[in-house]
C-alpha positions as CSV (number, residue, x, y, z in Angstrom):
1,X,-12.9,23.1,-5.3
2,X,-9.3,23.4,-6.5
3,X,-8.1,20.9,-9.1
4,X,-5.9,18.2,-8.6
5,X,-2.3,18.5,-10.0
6,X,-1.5,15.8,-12.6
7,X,2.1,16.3,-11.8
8,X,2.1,13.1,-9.0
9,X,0.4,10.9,-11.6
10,X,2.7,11.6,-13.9
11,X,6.2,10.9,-12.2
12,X,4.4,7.7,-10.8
13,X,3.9,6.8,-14.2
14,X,7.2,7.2,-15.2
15,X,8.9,6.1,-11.8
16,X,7.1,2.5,-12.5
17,X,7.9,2.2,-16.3
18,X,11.4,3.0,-15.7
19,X,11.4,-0.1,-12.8
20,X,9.5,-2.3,-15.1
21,X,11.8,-1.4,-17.7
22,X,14.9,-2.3,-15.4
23,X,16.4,1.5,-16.2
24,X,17.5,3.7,-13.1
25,X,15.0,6.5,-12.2
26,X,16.2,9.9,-11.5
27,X,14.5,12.8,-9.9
28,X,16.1,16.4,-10.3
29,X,15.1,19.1,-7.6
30,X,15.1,23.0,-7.6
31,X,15.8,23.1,-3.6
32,X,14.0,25.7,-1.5
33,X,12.9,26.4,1.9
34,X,10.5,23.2,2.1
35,X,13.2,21.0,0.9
36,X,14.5,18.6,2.7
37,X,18.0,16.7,1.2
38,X,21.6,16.5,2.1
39,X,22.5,20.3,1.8
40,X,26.3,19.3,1.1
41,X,24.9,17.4,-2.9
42,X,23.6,20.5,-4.0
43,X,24.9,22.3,-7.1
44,X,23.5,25.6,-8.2
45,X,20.5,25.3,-6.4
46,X,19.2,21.7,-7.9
47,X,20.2,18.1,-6.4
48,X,20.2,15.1,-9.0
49,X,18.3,11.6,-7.3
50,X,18.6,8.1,-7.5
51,X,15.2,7.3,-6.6
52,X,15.6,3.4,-7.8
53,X,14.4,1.3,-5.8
54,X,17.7,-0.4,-4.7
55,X,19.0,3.2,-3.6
56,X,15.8,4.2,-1.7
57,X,13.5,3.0,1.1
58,X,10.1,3.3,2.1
59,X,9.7,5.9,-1.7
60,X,6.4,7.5,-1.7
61,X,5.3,10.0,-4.1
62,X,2.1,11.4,-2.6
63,X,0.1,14.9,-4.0
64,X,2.0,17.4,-2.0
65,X,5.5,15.8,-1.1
66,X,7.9,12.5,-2.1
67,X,9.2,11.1,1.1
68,X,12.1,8.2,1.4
69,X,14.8,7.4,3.2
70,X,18.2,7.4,1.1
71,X,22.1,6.7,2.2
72,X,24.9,9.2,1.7
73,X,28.6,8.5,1.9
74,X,27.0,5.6,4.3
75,X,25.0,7.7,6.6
76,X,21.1,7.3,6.5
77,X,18.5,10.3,6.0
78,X,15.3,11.2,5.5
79,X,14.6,12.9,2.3
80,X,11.6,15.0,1.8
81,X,10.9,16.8,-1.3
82,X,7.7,19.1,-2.4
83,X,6.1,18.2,-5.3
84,X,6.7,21.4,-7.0
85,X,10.4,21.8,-6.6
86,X,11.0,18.8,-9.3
87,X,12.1,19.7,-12.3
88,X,12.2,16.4,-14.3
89,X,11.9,12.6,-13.8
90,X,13.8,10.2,-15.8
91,X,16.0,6.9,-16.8
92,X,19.6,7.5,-16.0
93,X,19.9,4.9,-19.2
94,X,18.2,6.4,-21.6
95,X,17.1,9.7,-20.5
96,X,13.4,9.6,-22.0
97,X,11.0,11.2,-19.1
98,X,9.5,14.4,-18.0
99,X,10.5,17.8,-16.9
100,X,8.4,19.7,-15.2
101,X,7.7,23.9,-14.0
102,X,8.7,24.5,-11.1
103,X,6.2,26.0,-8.9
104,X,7.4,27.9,-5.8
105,X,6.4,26.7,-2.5
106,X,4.2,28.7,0.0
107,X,6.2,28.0,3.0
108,X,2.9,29.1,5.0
109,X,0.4,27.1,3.0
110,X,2.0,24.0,3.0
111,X,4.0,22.2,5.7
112,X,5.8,19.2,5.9
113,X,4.3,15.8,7.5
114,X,5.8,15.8,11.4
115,X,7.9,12.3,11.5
116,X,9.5,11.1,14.6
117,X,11.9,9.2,12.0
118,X,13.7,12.5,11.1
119,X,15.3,12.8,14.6
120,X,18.8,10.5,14.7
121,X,18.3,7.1,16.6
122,X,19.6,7.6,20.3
123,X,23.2,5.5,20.5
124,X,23.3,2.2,22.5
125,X,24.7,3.1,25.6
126,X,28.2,1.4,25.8
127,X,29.3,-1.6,28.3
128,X,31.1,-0.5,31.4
129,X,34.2,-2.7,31.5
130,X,36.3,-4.3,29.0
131,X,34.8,-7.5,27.3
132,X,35.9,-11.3,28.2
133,X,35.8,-14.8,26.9
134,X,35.4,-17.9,29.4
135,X,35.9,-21.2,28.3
136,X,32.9,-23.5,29.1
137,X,33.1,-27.2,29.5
């Protein structure tokens, strides 16, 4: 049986003292193939997170991937990050935390969960004619 990674355990350890401690979590990525983030916010092969839970919805940090949902420059997405691709977990305040290895992802051992959420919501189809007011008595 292979052992279980205490990398998970440890950035939820720190994610929650940094909320209870009202300071600003951060997650720093090594992006790969499995990584899934705004492709346009990465810097020399690493993207820097706001992972607060203000800036993010629906944040899970699970064994083999961290999944939320996150707004850029006002557009929503769907962020999806491997496990091994983080680097370090800390307060934006203070910067006490962890950094981690980096362990390359087996793009054939591991794939991502399917979600129907990462496809972009269809658009309301629009009204036909111009819009008008009546008065009603």
């Amino acid at each position: 049986m292979q052992e279980l990674s205490t990398k998970p355990y440890l950035m939820r350890a720190i994610y929650d003292w940094c909320v209870d401690s009202g300071y600003t979590p951060y997650l720093t990525v090594t992006v790969d193939a499995l990584t899934r983030v705004p492709m346009e916010y990465v810097k020399d092969g690493q993207i820097v997170l706001n992972i607060g839970p203000i800036a993010v919805e629906r944040f899970k940090i699970g064994g083999e991937f961290i999944e939320f949902s996150a707004r850029f420059n006002g557009s929503g997405r769907e962020i999806l990050i491997p496990v091994g691709s983080v680097s370090a977990i800390y307060a934006r305040e203070n910067g006490q935390g962890l950094s981690f290895e980096v362990t390359p992802a087996e793009v054939a051992g591991s794939e991502p969960p399917v979600d129907s959420r990462d496809e972009p919501p269809p658009e309301p189809p629009r009204p036909s004619r111009k819009p008008s007011l009546r008065r009603v008595k």
